[in-house]
TORNUVO-199644 format. One record per residue (C-alpha): residue number from 1; residue in three letters; x, y, z. Coordinates in nm, 3 decimals. Layout:
N
<r NUM,ala,<X,Y,Z>> ...
END
This chain:
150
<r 1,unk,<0.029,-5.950,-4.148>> <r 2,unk,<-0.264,-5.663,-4.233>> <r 3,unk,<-0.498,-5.898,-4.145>> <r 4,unk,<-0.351,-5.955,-3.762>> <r 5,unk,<-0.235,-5.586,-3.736>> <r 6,unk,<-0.629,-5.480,-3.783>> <r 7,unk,<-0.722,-5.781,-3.580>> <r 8,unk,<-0.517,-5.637,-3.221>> <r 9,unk,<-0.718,-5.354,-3.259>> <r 10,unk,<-1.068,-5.572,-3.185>> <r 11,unk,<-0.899,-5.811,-2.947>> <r 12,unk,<-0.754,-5.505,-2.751>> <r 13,unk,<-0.869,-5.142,-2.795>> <r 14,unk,<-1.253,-5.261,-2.919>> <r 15,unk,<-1.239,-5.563,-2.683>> <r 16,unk,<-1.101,-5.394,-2.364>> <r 17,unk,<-1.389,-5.067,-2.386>> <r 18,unk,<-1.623,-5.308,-2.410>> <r 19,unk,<-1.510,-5.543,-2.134>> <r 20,unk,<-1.537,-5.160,-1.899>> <r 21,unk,<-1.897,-5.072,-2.058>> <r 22,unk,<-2.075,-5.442,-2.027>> <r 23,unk,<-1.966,-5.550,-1.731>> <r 24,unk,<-1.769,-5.274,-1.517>> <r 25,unk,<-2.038,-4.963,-1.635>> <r 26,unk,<-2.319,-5.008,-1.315>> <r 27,unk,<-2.581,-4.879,-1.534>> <r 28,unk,<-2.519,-5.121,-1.822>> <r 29,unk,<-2.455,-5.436,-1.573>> <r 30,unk,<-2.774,-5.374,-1.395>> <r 31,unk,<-2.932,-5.370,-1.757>> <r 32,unk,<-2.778,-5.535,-1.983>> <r 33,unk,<-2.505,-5.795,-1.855>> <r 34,unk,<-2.744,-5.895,-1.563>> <r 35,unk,<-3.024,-5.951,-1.814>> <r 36,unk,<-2.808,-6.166,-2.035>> <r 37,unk,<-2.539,-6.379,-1.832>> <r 38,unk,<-2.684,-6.395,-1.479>> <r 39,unk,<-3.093,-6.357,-1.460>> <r 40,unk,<-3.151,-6.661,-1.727>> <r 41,unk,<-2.942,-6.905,-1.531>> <r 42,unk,<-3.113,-6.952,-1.198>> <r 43,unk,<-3.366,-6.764,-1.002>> <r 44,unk,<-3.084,-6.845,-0.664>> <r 45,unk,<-3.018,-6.475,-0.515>> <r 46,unk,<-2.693,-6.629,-0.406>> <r 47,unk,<-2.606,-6.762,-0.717>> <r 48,unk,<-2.683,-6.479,-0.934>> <r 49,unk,<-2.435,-6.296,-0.695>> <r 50,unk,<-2.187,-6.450,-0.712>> <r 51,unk,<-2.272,-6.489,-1.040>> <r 52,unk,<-2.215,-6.096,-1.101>> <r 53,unk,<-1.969,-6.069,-0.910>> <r 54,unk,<-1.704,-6.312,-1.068>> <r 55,unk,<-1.818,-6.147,-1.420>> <r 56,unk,<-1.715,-5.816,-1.291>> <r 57,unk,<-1.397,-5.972,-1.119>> <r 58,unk,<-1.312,-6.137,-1.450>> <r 59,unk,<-1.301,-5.820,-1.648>> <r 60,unk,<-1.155,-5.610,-1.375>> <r 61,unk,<-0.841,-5.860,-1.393>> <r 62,unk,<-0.832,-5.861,-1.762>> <r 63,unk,<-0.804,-5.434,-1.786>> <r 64,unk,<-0.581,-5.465,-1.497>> <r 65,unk,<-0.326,-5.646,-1.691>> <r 66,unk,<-0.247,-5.342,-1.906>> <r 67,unk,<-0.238,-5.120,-1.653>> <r 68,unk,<-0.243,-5.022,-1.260>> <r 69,unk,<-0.601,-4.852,-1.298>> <r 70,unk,<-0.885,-4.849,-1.543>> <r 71,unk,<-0.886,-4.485,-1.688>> <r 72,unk,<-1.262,-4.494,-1.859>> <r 73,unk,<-1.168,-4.194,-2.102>> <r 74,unk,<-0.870,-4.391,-2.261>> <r 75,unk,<-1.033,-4.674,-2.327>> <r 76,unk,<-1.344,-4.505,-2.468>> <r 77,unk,<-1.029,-4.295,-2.627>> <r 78,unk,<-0.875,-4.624,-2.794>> <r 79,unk,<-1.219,-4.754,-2.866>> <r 80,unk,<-1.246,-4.437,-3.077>> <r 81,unk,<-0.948,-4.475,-3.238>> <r 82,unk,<-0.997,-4.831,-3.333>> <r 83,unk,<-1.314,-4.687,-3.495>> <r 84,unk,<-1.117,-4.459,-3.703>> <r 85,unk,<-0.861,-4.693,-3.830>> <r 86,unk,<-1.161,-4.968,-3.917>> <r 87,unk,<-1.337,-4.690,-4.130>> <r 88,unk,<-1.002,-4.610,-4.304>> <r 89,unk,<-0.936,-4.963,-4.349>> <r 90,unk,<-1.341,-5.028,-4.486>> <r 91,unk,<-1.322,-4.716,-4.678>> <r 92,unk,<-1.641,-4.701,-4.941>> <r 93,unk,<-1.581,-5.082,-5.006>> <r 94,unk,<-1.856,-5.328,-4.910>> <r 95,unk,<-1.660,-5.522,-4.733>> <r 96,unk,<-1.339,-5.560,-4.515>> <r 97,unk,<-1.006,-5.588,-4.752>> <r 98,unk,<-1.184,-5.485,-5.111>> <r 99,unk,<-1.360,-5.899,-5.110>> <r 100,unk,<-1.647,-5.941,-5.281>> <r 101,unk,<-1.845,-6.126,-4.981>> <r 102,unk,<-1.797,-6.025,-4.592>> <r 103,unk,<-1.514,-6.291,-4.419>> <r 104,unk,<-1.407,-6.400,-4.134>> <r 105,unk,<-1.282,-6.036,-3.992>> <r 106,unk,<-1.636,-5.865,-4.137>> <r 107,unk,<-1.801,-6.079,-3.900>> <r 108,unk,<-1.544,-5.999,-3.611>> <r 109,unk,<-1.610,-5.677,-3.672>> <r 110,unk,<-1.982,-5.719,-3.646>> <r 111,unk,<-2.004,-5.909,-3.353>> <r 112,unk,<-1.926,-5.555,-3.139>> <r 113,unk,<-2.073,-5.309,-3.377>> <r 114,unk,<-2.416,-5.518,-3.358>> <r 115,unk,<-2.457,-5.502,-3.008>> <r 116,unk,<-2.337,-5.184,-2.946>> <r 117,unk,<-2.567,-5.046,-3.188>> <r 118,unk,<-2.846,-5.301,-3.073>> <r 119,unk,<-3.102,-5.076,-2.848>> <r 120,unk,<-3.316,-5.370,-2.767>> <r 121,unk,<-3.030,-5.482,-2.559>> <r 122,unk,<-3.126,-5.168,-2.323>> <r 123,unk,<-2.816,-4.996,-2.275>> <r 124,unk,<-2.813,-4.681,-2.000>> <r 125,unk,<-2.502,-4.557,-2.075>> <r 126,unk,<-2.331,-4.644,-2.410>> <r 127,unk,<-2.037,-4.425,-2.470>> <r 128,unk,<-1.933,-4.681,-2.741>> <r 129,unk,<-2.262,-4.626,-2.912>> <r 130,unk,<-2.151,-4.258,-2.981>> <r 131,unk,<-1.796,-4.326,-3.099>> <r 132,unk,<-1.959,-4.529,-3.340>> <r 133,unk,<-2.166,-4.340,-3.494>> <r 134,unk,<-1.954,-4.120,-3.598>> <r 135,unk,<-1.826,-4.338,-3.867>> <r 136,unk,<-2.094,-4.413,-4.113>> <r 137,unk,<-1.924,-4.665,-4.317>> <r 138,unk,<-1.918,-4.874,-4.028>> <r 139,unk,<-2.261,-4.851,-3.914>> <r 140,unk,<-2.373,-4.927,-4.285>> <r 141,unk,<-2.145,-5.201,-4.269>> <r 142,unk,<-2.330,-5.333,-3.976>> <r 143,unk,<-2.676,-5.289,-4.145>> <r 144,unk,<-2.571,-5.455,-4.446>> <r 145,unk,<-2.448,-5.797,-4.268>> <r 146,unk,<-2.793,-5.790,-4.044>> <r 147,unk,<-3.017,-5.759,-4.362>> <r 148,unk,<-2.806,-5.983,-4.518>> <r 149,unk,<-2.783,-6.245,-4.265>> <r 150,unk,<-3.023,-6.233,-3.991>> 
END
């Protein structure tokens, strides 16, 4: 039950701010999203439209489905306090739930700290990055799986 509770907040709150700063953010699109998903897969100026634009499209629809509009500050807002709640929940432990190794929701959780802290990705605008920060437990967190395991 702990487990899944902590879980919604990735899958919505994390998920949804980074769904709006990847793909819906121009700045990061043009520099990040278009370097990853669209550029490598054809060299097609048509394609890599409409390339873009049903990655955009796709993410519009999925924050649409909570709400009429996408309000930017409450989902950077909810990002922020999903941060919160995962430092509570990390505390000073090493890793997620007091284990001794990192599981299955340490990883989860390092899927989006990772690239939002990753600056080789060559984020413009990275509202996300500064939430994060702010929580040092996390970012240590982070540091500790990449030395660990990469």
């Amino acid at each position: 039950m702990r487990f899944d509770a902590y879980s919604s907040l990735l899958d919505h709150r994390l998920r949804n701010a980074w769904l709006y700063t990847l793909y819906l953010d121009p700045l990061n699109f043009s520099s990040v999203a278009r370097k990853l998903y669209v550029n490598p897969f054809t060299a097609n100026f048509l394609v890599r439209m409409a390339i873009a634009t049903e990655l955009q499209d796709a993410a519009r629809k999925e924050l649409l489905k909570r709400s009429p509009y996408i309000d930017v500050d409450d989902l950077m807002a909810e990002a922020n306090n999903a941060f919160e709640s995962l430092s509570i929940l990390l505390g000073s432990n090493l890793f997620f739930f007091n284990r001794e190794t990192p599981g299955l929701f340490d990883a989860s959780v390092f899927a989006y700290t990772h690239l939002i802290l990753d600056v080789k990705l060559g984020w413009k605008h990275n509202p996300l990055e500064m939430h994060l920060r702010r929580y040092s437990n996390l970012v240590k967190h982070r540091q500790r799986l990449l030395e660990a395991y990469f």
